[in-house]
N, C-alpha and C positions, 0 to 999 in steps of 0.2 A: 949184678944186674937182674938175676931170677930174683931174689929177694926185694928188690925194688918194686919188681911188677905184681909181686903177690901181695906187699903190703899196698902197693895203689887200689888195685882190685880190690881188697878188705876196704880201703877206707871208700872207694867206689861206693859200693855195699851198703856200706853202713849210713853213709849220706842218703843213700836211694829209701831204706828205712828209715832214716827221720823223718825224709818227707813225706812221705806217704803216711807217717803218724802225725804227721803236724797238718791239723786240717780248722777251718773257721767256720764254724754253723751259723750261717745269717737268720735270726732267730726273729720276725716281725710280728710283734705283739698290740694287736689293734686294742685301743682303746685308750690310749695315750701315758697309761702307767704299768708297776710291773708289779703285781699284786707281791708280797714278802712270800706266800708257799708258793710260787714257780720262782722265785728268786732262789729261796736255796734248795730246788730242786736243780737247778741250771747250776748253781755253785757244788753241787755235790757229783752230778754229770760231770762236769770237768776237772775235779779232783777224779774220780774211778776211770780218766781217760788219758793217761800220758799225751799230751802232743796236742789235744786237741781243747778249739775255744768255740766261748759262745759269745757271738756278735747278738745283744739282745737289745733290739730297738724297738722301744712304746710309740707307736702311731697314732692319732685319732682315727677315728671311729672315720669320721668324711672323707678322708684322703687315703685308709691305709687300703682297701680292697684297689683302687686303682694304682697305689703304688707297685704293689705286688705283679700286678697285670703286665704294670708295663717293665718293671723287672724283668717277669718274664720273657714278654716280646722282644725286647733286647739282649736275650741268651744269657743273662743273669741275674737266675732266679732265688728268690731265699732259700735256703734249705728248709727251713719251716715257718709254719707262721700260727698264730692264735687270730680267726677270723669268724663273723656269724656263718654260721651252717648254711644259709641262705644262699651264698655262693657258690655252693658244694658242685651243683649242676652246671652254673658256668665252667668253671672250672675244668672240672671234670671231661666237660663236652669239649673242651677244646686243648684236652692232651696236653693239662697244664700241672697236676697233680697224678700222684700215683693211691691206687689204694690203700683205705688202711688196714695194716695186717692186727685185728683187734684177735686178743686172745678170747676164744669161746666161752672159757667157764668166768670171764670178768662179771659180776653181778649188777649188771645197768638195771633201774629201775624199768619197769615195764615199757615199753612207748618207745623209748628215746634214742635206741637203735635207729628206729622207722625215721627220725630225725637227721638222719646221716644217710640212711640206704638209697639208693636210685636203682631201681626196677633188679634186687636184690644187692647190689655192691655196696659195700658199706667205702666212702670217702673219707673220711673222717674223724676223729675222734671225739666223741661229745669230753667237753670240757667245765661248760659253764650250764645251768639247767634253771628255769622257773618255767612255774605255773601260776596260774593268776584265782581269786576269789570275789568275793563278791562284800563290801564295804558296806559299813551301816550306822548311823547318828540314832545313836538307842533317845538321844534327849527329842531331835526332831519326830522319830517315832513315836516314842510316849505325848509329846504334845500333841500328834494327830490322833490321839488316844489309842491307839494301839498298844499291845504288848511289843517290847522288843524282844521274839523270837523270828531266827532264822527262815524265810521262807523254802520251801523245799521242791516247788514247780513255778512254773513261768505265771499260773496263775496267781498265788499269794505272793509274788515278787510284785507284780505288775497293781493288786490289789491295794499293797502296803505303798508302791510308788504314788497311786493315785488317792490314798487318803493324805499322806503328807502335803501333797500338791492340792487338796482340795482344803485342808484345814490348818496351817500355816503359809510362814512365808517364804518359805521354800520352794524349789522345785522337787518331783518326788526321786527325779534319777538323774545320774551325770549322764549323759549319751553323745559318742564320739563319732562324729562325720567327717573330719575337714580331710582334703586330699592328702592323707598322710599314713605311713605304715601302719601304726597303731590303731586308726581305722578298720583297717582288715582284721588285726590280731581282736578287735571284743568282738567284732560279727564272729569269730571264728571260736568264741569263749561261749555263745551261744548255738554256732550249728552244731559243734561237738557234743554240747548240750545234751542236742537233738537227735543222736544219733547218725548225723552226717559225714558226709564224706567228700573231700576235695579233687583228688588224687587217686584212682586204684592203684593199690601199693604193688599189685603185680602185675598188670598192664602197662601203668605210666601215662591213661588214659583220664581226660576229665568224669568226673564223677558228679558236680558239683551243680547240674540239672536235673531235681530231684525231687521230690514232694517231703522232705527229711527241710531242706533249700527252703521252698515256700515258704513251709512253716514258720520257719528262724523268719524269713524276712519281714512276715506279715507281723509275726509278733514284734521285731524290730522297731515296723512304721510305727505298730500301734504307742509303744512307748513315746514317742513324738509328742505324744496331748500330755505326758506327765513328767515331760523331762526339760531342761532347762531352756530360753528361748534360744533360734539359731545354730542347731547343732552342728551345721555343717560349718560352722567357722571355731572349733576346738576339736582339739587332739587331749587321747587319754591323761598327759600331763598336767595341763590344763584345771581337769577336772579335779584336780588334788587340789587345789588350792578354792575352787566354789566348794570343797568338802570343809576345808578348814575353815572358811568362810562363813558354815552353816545356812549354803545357799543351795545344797542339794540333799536328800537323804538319804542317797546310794550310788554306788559305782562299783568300775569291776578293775581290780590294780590286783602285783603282785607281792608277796611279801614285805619288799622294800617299803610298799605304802604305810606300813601302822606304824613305823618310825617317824615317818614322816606329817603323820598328823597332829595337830593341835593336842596337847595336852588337855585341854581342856573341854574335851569332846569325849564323852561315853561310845567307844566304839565297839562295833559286832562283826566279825569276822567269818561268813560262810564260808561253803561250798555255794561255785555258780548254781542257779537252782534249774530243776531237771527241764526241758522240753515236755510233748504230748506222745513223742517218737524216739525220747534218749534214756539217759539216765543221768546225773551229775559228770558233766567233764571240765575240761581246759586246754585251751592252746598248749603244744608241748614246745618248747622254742631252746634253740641250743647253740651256744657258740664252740668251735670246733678248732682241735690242733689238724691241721692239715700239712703232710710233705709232699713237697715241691719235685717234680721232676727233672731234670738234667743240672742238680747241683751238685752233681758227684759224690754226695754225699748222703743220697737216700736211704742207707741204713744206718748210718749213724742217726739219722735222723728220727729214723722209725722207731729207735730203741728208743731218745730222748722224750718224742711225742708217747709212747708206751709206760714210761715212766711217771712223764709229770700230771696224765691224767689215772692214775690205778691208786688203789689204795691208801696207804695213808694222806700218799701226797695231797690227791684228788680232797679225801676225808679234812685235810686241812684248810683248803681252798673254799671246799663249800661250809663249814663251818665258820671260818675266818669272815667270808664275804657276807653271811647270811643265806646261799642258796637254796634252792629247794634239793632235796639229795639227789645226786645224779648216777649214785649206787645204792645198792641196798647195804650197808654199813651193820645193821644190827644183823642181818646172814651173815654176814662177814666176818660175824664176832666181837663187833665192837660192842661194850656196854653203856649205860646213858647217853645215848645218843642225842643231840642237839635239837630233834627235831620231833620226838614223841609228843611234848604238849604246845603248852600255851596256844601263841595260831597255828602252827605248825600241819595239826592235823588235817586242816581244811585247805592246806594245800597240795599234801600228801595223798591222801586218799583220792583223787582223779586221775593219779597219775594214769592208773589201769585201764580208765576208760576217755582219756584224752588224745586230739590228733595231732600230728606233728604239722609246723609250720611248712607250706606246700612248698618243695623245692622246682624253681623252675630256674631255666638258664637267664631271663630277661627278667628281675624282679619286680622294676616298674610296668609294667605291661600286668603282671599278675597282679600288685595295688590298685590298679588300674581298671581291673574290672572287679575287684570287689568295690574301689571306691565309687563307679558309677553307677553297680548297683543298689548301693548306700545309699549314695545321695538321692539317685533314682526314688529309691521308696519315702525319705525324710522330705523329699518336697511335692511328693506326689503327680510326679514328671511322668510316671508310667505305670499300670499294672504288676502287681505281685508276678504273675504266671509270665507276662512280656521281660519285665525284667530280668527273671532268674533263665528262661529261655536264650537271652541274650546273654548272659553272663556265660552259660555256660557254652556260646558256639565262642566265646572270644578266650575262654582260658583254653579251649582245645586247639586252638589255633595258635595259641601261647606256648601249649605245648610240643 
């Protein structure tokens, strides 16, 4: 009978350890596929884990942030998930994710930290990284006889958009208004430009009514007279296709775009050209592995998100995808790196002096007032100084 009870007990035991090994990481990966390097990052995670699985579900982009939400709201939440960085504040404000414990010496490009941090706490893991440049039709150029070299300030950008527009039959610039994210994201390819600031990174405070502000915006309207008719009825997407068109002679996209254009177009690939107040920058924008709070499963979780964004992994994914690098790869010791030439450089180089995408907890409210400051100056609804004054009492209030 004593032998009975000891071997119940033992097998007690040893059931209470399986279970506790045998665990399912609901893994939601927004964007509706599973790129192949987190594929066998996640298949290599659960080979190094006796007992445990990855539940790895591709969402769209439209549905996955509120799938998540409401996961949570009903006490079961993913263990982790691949989402824009953009939510990191909601989130976070509402005691829905737990920090991310990033390792120190990881070598993130400059910037992209600031992409993740909320008034010091980093949420997040940067995963996904672009910056944006500035597009150019060397043929529409040369026919407004110009040379096609790069402009390097808002004046010979604006100079070269207004000879195209004035001696062919182009317009001189793509220019994006319509009530849409993308909106925000080129005003903010020029405030950064300008030396501007959205956000105080250590306040948490708007910034973003400023004479750095004006600037960007006056010069904004002024592109009006030299940019396609209407702008407030297209978005940055949009304008790829008046590119290949040969119906604009510049615009601002990011790397993805020189794939995407016509072969049959001479293209020139900047650096955004500087402001009177900045020096060359870019939107810094990030999609983020974030874990989830009360999945019982928040360190496994941390390890796996720790994983499938560091090193080689990471080094696979943005090579694989085309990314702009979201570490520094050649410190790291890698050699030939993928992103030393061809256009590569003119996305790289702002990394340094680019600002990150502003995190706030309501992200239509924050498009919201860039976009009616946009539109505000493209239809000449209101003063430069009324404007940006207004803009900036409605993101503090955003805030």
């Amino acid at each position: 009978m004593k032998l009975l009870k000891i071997t119940m007990g033992a097998l007690l035991l040893s059931g209470t350890a399986m279970s506790a090994q045998a665990q399912e990481l609901h893994f939601i990966m927004c964007g509706g596929e599973v790129r192949a390097a987190d594929q066998a990052v996640v298949d290599q995670f659960v080979a190094d884990n006796d007992g445990v699985t990855v539940n790895l579900e591709a969402v769209p982009w439209g549905t996955c942030q509120d799938k998540s939400l409401t996961l949570s709201a009903a006490g079961d939440p993913p263990s982790i998930a691949y989402m824009g960085s953009r939510t990191l504040r909601q989130l976070a404000n509402n005691d829905l994710i737990v920090p991310a414990n990033i390792d120190p010496d990881t070598m993130y490009q400059p910037g992209v930290l600031n992409t993740v941090t909320i008034e010091g706490t980093q949420w997040g893991y940067p995963h996904a990284f672009s910056t944006k440049a500035l597009y150019m039709n060397c043929d529409l150029v040369e026919e407004a006889g110009l040379q096609c070299v790069a402009p390097r300030t808002w004046t010979g950008m604006y100079n070269m958009a207004k000879a195209i527009n004035d001696n062919t039959g182009a317009a001189g610039i793509g220019l994006a208004g319509k009530d849409f994210d993308n909106t925000m994201h080129q005003f903010l390819n020029y405030l950064y430009s300008n030396g501007g600031v959205v956000i105080d990174p250590d306040t948490g405070e708007s910034s973003l009514d400023s004479d750095e502000t004006r600037e960007t915006l006056a010069f904004y309207g002024s592109l009006v007279d030299v940019a396609q008719d209407g702008p407030t009825a297209w978005e940055r997407d949009q304008l790829k296709d008046l590119f290949n068109d040969n119906k604009i002679g510049m615009y601002i996209s990011g790397p993805w775009g020189y794939g995407q254009h016509s072969a049959n177009i001479a293209q020139l690939v900047s650096p955004v050209p500087a402001g009177p107040s900045g020096v060359s920058g870019s939107i810094l924008i990030t999609d983020s592995i974030v874990v989830f709070k009360g999945s019982g499963h928040e360190d496994l979780a941390q390890e796996l998100a720790q994983r499938i964004t560091s090193g080689d992994s990471q080094y696979d994914l943005d090579s694989s995808w085309g990314l702009t690098p979201i570490l520094d790869y050649k410190a790291m010791g890698k050699a030939d790196v993928y992103y030393e030439d061809g256009i590569w450089p003119n996305f790289t180089q702002t990394i340094s002096t680019g600002g990150p995408e502003p995190l706030v907890e309501d992200f239509k409210s924050l498009q919201s007032v860039f976009t009616n400051m946009i539109q505000g100056i493209i239809l000449k609804d209101d003063t430069v100084d009324n404007l940006v004054t207004i803009a900036g009492e409605e993101l503090a209030d955003a805030l």
